[in-house]
LUMLUM-939545 format. One record per residue: x negated, y, z of N, C-alpha, C, O, CB in turn; residue in one letter. Coordinates in steps of 0.1 Angstrom, whole numbers, plus 2048, in hexadecimal, padded with zeros to 3 digits. Glycine has a CB too. Layout:
XYZXYZXYZXYZXYZA/...
end
This chain:
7F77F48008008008007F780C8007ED80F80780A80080CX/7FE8147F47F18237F47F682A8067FF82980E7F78347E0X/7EA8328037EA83B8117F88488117FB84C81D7D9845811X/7FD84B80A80385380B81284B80D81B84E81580085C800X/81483D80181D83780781E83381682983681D81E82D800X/81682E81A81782982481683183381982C83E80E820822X/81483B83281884D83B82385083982985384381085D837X/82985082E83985082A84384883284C84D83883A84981CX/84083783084683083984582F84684C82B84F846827836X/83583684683483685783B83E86083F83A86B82883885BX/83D84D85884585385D85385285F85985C86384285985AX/85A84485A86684685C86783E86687083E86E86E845852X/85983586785B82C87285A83487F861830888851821871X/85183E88084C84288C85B84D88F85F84C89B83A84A889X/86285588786B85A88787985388D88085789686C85D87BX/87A84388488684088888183F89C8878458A588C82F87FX/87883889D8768398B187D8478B58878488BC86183B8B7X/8778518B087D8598B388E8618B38938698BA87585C8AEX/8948598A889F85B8AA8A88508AC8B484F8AA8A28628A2X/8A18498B28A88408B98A983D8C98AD8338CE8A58378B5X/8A584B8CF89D8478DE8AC84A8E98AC84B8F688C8538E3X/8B784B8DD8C584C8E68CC85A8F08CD8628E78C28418F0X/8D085E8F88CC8668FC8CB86F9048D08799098CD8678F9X/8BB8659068AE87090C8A987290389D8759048A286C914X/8AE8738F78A38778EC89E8838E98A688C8E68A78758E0X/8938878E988B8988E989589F8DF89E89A8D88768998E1X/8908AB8DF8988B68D488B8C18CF88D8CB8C88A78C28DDX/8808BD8D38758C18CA86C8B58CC86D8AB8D286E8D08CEX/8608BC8C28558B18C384D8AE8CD8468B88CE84C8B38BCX/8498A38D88428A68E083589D8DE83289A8D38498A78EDX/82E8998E78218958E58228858E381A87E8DD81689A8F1X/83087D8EC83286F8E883986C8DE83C8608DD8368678F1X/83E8788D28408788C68358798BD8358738B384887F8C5X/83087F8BF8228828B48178758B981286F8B08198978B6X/8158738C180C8688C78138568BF80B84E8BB80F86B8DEX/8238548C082584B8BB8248488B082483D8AB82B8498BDX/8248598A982685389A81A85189481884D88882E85B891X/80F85789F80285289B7FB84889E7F08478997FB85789DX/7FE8428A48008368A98078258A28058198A380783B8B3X/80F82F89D81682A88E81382888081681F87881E83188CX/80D8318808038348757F282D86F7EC82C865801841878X/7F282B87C7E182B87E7DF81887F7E88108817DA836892X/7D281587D7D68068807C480A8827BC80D8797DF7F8871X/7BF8098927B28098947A77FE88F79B7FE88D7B280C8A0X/7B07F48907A77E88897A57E987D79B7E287A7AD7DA88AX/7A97F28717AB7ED8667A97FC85E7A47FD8537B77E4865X/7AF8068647AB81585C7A081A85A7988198637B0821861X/79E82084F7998288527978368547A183D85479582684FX/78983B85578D84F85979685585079F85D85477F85B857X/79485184479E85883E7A985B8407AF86584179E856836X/7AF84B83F7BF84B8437C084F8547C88578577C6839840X/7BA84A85D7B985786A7BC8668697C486C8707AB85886EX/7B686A8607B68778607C387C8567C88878577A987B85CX/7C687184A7D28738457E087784E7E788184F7D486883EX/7E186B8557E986A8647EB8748677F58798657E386586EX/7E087A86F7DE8878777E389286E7EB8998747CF88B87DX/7E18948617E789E85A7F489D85B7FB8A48617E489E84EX/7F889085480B89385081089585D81B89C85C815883847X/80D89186C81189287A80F89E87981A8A487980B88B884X/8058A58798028B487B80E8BE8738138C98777F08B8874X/8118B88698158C185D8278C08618308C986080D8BA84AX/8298B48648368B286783D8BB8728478C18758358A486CX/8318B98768388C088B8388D18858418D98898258BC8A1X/82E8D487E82B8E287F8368E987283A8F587281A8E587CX/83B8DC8678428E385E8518E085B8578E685283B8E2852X/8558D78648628D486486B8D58768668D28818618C385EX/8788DB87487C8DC88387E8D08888828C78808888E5885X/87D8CD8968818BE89D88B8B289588A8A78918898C28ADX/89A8C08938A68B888C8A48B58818A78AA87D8B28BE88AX/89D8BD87889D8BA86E8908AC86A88E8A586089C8C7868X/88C8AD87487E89F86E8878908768868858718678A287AX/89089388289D88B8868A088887C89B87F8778A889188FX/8AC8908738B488F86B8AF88785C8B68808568BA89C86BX/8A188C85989C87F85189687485589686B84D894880849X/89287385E89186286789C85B86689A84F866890862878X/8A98608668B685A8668BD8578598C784F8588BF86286DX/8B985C8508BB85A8448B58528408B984B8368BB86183FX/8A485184689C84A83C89A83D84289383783B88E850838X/89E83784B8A482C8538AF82384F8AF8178508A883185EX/8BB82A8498C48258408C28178398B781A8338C682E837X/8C580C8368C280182E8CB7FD8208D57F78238C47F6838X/8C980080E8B880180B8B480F8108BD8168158B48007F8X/8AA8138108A781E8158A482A80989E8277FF89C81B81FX/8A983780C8B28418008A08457FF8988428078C3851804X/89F84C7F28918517F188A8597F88908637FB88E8547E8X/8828597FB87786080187D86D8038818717F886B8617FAX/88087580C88188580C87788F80886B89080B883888818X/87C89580186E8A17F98668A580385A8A68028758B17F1X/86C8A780F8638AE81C85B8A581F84F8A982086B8B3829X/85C89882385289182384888B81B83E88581E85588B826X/85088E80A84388C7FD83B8958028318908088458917ECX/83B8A08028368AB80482D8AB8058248AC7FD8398B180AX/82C8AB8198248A882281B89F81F80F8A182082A8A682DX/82089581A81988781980E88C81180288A81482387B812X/81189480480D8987F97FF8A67FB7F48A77F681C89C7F1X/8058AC8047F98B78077F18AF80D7E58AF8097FC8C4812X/7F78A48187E989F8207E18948197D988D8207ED89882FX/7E289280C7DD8898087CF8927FB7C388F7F87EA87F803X/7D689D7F77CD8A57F47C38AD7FE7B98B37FB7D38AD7EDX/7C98AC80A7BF8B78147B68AC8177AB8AB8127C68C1824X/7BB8A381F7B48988257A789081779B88D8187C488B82AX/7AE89080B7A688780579D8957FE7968947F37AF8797F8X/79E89E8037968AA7FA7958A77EB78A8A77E57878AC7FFX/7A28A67E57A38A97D87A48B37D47A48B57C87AA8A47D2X/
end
């Protein structure tokens, strides 16, 4: 799975946790949201820096460029089973951090 795909799905994985935590569920981003989905993302046995640092981007870029509900509200969509395409906001992201990160 390319790197950008697989930040894509990760984020819906690390997302759906998030909107699924019932409710106690946060209403902004906090640190055991951004921490899971990196956590999510990352596979220490097997990544490398790059995709580390891919990670850390689309996390960074998420929290700083989308509001709480609205990164909620595509977790919940993109969770759905088949699952509807990719949201542009998350091409996006995926898409800057793959040019910043891979310094193209």
């Amino acid at each position: 799975m390319t790197f950008p795909r697989r930040a894509t799905v990760l984020v819906a994985v690390a997302s759906a946790f998030v909107a699924g935590c019932g409710d106690d569920a946060p209403t902004d981003f906090s640190a055991t949201t951004t921490n899971d989905f990196f956590a999510a993302c990352t596979d220490a046995t097997a990544d490398s820096l790059l995709h580390t640092r891919l990670c850390q981007c689309v996390i960074d870029e998420l929290t700083s460029d989308l509001e709480y509900a609205t990164f909620v509200e595509l977790s919940d969509a993109m969770a759905v089973e088949p699952a509807p395409p990719t949201a542009p906001e998350i091409v996006d992201v995926v898409a800057d951090c793959v040019i910043e990160v891979g310094d193209l």
